[in-house]
C-alpha positions in Angstrom: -4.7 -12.9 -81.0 -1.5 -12.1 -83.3 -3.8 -10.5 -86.1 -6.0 -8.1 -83.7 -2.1 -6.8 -82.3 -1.0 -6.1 -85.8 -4.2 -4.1 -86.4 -3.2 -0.8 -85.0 -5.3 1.1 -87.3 -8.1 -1.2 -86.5 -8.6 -1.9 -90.1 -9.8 -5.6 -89.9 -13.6 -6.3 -88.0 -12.5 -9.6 -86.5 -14.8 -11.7 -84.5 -15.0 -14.8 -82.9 -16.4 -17.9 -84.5 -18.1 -19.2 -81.9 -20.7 -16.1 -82.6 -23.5 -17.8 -84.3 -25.1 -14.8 -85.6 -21.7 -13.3 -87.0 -21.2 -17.4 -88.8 -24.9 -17.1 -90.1 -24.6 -13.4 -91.8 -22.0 -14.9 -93.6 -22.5 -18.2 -94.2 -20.3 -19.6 -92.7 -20.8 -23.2 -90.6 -19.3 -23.9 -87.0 -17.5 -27.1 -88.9 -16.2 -24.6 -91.5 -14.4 -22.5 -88.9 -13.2 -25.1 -86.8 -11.1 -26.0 -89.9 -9.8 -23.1 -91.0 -9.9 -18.9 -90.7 -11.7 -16.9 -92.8 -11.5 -13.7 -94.4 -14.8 -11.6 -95.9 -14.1 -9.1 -98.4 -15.9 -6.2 -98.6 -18.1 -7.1 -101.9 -18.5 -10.7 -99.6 -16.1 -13.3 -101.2 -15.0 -15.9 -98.7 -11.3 -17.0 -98.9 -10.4 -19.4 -96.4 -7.4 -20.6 -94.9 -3.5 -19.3 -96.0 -5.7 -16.9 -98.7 -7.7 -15.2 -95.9 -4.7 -14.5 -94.0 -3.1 -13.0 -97.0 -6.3 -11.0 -97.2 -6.1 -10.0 -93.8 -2.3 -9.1 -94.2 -3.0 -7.2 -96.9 -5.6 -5.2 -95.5 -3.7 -4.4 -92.5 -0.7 -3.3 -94.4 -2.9 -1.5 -97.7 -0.6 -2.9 -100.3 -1.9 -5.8 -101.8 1.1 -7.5 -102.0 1.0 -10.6 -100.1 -2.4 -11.9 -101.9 -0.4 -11.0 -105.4 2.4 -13.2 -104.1 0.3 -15.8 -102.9 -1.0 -15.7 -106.4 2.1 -16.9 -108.4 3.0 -20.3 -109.4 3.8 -22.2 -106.5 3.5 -20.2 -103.7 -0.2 -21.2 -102.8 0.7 -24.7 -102.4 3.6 -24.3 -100.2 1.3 -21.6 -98.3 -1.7 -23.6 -98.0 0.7 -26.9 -96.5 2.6 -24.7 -94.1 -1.2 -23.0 -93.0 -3.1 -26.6 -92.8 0.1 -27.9 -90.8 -0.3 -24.9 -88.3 -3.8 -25.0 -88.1 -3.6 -28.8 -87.3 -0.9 -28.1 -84.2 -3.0 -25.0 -83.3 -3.2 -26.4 -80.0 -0.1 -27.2 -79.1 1.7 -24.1 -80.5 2.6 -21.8 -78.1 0.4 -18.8 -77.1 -2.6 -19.9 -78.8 -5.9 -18.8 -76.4 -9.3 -19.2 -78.0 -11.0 -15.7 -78.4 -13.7 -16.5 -76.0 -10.7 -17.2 -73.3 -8.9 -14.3 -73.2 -8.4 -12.2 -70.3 -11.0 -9.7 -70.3 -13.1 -11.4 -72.6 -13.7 -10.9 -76.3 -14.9 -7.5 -77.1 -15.5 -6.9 -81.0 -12.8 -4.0 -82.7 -14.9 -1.7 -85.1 -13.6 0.0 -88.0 -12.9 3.6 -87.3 
């Protein structure tokens, strides 16, 4: 997973949405996920899609920068098309393995 890589600093608590328990704390449906990422702020607002990798980006590099950008006039629509577009080929891009698959299996990163 691209995103757990980046997160050197282990910054991000990502998980797997096939965890029921994680998808029920915060609300969250199996449908929902199946159609997009998600991203949980700390004070628990859901942003879903090209905003929650924005939010993820931005936590990882503790600027705040790409969610600004995404922000301006234009720029979330051509995000969101580009994100729905990959998430619709998800499967047949290149390097994509489900969490659940991976070698070793899926073992959740905690903040430090």
């Amino acid at each position: 997973m691209w995103l757990r890589r980046l997160d050197r600093r282990q910054r991000l608590w990502i998980a797997p949405s096939q965890w029921a328990e994680i998808r029920k704390a915060v609300g969250l449906t199996q449908a929902a996920c199946d159609q997009a990422a998600w991203a949980i702020t700390p004070d628990g607002e859901k942003r879903r899609g090209a905003e929650a990798v924005n939010t993820a980006l931005d936590a990882l590099i503790g600027w705040g920068g790409c969610d600004w950008l995404y922000r301006r006039p234009g720029i979330r629509p051509l995000q969101d098309a580009i994100y729905q577009w990959i998430a619709d080929h998800r499967g047949r891009l290149p390097g994509v393995t489900p969490a659940l698959a991976q070698p070793g299996g899926w073992r959740p990163q905690h903040r430090r």
